[in-house]
Structures are given as C-alpha cells and as structure tokens.
N, C-alpha and C positions, 0 to 999 in steps of 0.2 A: 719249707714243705716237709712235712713229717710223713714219712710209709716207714712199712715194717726194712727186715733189713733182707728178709728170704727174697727170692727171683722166681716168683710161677709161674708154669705155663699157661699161657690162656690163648683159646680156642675165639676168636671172633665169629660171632655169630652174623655177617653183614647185614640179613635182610633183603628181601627184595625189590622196595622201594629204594634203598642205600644205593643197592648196587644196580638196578635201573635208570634210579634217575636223580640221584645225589649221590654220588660217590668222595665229595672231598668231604662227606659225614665218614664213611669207612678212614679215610686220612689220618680225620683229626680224631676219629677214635684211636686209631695207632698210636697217635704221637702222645697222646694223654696217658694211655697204658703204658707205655716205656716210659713215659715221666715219673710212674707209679713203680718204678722199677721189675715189670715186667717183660716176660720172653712172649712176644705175643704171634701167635701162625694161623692163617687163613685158609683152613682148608678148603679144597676145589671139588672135592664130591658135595660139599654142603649143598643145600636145595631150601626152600619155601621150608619155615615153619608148621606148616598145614593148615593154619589160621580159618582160611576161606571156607575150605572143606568142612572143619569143625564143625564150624558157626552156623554153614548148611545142612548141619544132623547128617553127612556123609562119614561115618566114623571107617568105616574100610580102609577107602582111601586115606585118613586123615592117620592113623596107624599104620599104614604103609608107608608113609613120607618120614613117622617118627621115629620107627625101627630105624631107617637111616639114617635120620639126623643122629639119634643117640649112638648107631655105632662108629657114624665118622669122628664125634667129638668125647668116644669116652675116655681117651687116653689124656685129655686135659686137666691141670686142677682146675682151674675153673673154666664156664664158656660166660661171655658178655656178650651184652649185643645193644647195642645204641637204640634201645626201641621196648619203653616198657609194655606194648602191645604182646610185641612178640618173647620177650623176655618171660610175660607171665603164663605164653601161652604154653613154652618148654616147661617151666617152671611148676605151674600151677596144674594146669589140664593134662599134661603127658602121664603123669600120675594116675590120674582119676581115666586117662582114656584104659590105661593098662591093670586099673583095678579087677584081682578073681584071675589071671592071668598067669599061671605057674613059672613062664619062664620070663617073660617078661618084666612083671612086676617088679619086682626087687630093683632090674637093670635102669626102671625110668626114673624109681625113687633116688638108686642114686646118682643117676644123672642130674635130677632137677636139682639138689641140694648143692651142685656146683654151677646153676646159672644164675646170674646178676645181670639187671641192665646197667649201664655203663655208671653214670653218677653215683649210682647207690656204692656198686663195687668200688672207686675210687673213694669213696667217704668211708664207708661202712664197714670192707674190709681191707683194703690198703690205706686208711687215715691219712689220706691227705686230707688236708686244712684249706690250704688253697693254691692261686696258678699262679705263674708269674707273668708278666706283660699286664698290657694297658687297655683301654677299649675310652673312646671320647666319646660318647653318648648317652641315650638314657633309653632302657631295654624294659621290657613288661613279661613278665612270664606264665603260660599255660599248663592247666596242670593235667595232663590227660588220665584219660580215664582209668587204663588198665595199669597205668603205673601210680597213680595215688590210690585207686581202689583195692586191686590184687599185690601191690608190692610197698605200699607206704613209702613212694616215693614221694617226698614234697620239700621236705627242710635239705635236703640235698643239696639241689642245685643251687638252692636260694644262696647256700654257706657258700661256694664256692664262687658262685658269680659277686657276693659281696668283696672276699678278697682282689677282684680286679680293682686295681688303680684307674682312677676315673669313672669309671660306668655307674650308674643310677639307677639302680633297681628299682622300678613303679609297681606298684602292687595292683593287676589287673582287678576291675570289679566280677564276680563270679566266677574265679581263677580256674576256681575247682567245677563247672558246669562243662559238660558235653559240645565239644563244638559242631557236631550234627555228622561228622565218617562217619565212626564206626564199620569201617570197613564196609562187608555189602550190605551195612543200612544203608547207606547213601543210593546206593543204586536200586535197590528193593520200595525203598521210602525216598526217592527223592524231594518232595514237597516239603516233608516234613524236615528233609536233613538241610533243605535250603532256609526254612523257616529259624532254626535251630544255629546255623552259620549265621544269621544276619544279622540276630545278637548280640553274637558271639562279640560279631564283625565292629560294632557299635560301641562297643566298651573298647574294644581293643584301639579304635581313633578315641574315644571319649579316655582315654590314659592320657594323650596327648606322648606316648613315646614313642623314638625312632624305631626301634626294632624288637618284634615281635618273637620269642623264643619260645620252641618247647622239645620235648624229648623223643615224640613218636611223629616220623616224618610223612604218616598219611594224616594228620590231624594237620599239620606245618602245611602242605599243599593244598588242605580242603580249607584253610583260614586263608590263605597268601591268595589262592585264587578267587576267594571273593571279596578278600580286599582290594586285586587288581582292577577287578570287574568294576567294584565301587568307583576308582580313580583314588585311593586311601594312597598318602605318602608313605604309610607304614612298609620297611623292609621287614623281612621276616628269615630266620636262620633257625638249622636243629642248633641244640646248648653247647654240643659239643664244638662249634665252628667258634663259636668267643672263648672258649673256656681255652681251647689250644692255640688261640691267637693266628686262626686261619681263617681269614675273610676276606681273603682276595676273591674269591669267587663271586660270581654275581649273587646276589640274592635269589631264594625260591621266587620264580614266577616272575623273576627280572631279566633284563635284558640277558640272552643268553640261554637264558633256563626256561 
C-alpha cells in the first residue's frame, strides 16, 4: 500500500442515511482512512447536508444547515464522506448556494476544495493502490449518479476492489444508468422511480453475482429493497464494507437490517 507519508486531519462527514441506518458504513470508513495513514474526528455538531432542502428550491433553509456544516468542519484538512450524493452536494452546490455573498463566499470555496467522497480521497489523494484482506465471491458494481457525474467517480473503486485477493469484479450492464432514488424523486415520482429500479433490478440478477456494491447508501437501499421484494439472491453492501474487510454485518435489507 502506497500513501503519502504526512498525517491529515479529516473531518468525517457520516451522512444521514450512514448514521441512521447503516452505521458499520461510518466503521469501515474509519478503518480505511487510518489505513490511509489518517487522523480521522467525527464531529457531533455535524447535521444533514441539506441535500433535501436543495433539491426542493428551499435555499434559506438549505444555507442555514451549510453555514453549519462549514463552520463545524473548517478546521479540517480535508472532510470525506462515504457518499458521492452528499460529497458533491458540500462540494459542488455550497459554492454556487453562496455565490454574490461577501462573507460567505470565499468561506464555502474553500471549504469545498477540501471535501472528497471516500474512494476518490483514498486513491486520488492519499495513493493508495490497494486493501489488504480477501473477499471469496464475485461483486458487480453501481455507479451512482452524483459521484460519476459531479465527481468522476468510477475507475476508483474499480482499482481497489481489483486489488482484493479472490473477489470477481462483473461489470454491471448500464453500470452508469440511474437506479430510480434520487433522493425525493422517489417519493415525488414514485412510478416512475419504481419503473426505473426494475431495470436496474434486472441487470443487477442478469450479472449473475453475489454481491451488489455501490458508493451512495440511498441508491444501496433503493436497489436492495427491490431486489428483496423480487426474491433476488443478490446481497448488496456500501464499497466501503469489502474494501475494509468488514462484512460481518448482515447485508442491506438482510436479515437484521
């Protein structure tokens, strides 16, 4: 494993699906960032992204949540967060929410220029190559939306899940297509987000592999859950649960969860 040889701090950004209703995703993001020879702190003021708010043309609100985010996490060198949804929302949008903004402005630019969703940061800016441990199976991977679109997330995970000993990366057919969340589309459009999962759902058995991966964990439970529904063998995990060799937990939407 190759990282730089410096120690940054980094700020975890958990997420509110993470820390709702997957928390050994927050886990095994830890243990992956200290493998990356990081000091990594979980602040307790943190809160929602503002994601929701956004995406509902509520900008008030959605600048009132970011003021906070960025003042709990500016004393970090970088912030991560296991979730290129929310990664590019600090990233990308905090920006543009605070553009023409005298005081602001400046404080979100350079805030965003220190957030990374997880994978990208372990590859891109601490050079790891790859994990160590094992995985006996054959894995198919998701490429969500707002992290191949807004953060050119894709050859990432690919590199590293190749390094595992044993595992079989399948190449999902329309890796790169919508699997119908999108956050409150689903709920705004659900016919259409159900239309759009069935697909999804379709290729992801038509792979024929055990376990289902991807980066953003409301895409992970909007797939897992209609694969349950289906009767699909398929297990489903965020990247980060194989990549740090943490899968004793049941699977999304498995027994337990």
């Amino acid at each position: 494993m190759n990282v730089p040889t410096t120690t940054p701090r980094v700020g975890l950004f958990v997420t509110c699906l993470v820390d709702l209703f997957r928390p050994s995703v927050g886990f095994a993001t830890i243990k992956l960032l200290e493998s990356a020879d990081c000091t990594v702190d979980v602040p307790r003021a943190q809160t929602c992204c503002g994601q929701p708010a956004y995406n509902s043309g509520d900008r008030k609100d959605t600048a009132d949540i970011a003021r906070q985010v960025i003042e709990t996490f500016e004393g970090f060198d970088y912030v991560v967060a296991p979730s290129g949804s929310c990664a590019a929302m600090l990233k990308k949008h905090y920006p543009e929410l605070f553009a023409g903004d005298p005081h602001w402005e400046k404080r979100a630019a350079e805030f965003a220029a220190k957030v990374h969703e997880l994978v990208s940061f372990l590859t891109d800016i601490r050079g790891m190559t790859d994990v160590p441990g094992s995985f006996d199976g054959t894995v198919t991977y998701h490429d969500s939306c707002s992290g191949l679109r807004e953060l050119g997330v894709r050859s990432q995970p690919r590199a590293l899940l190749g390094s595992i000993d044993g595992l079989d990366l399948k190449e999902l057919k329309d890796a790169d297509v919508c699997c119908g969340f999108g956050g409150t589309f689903c709920v705004k459009y659900p016919d259409i987000s159900n239309a759009i999962v069935t697909k999804k759902a379709a290729n992801i058995e038509a792979s024929d592999a055990d376990l289902l991966l991807a980066g953003d964990l409301g895409c992970l439970m909007n797939m897992a859950g209609k694969l349950k529904r289906q009767g699909a063998k398929t297990e489903v995990r965020h990247v980060a649960e194989v990549l740090a060799g943490m899968t004793d937990a049941p699977p999304i939407a498995g027994s337990g969860r």
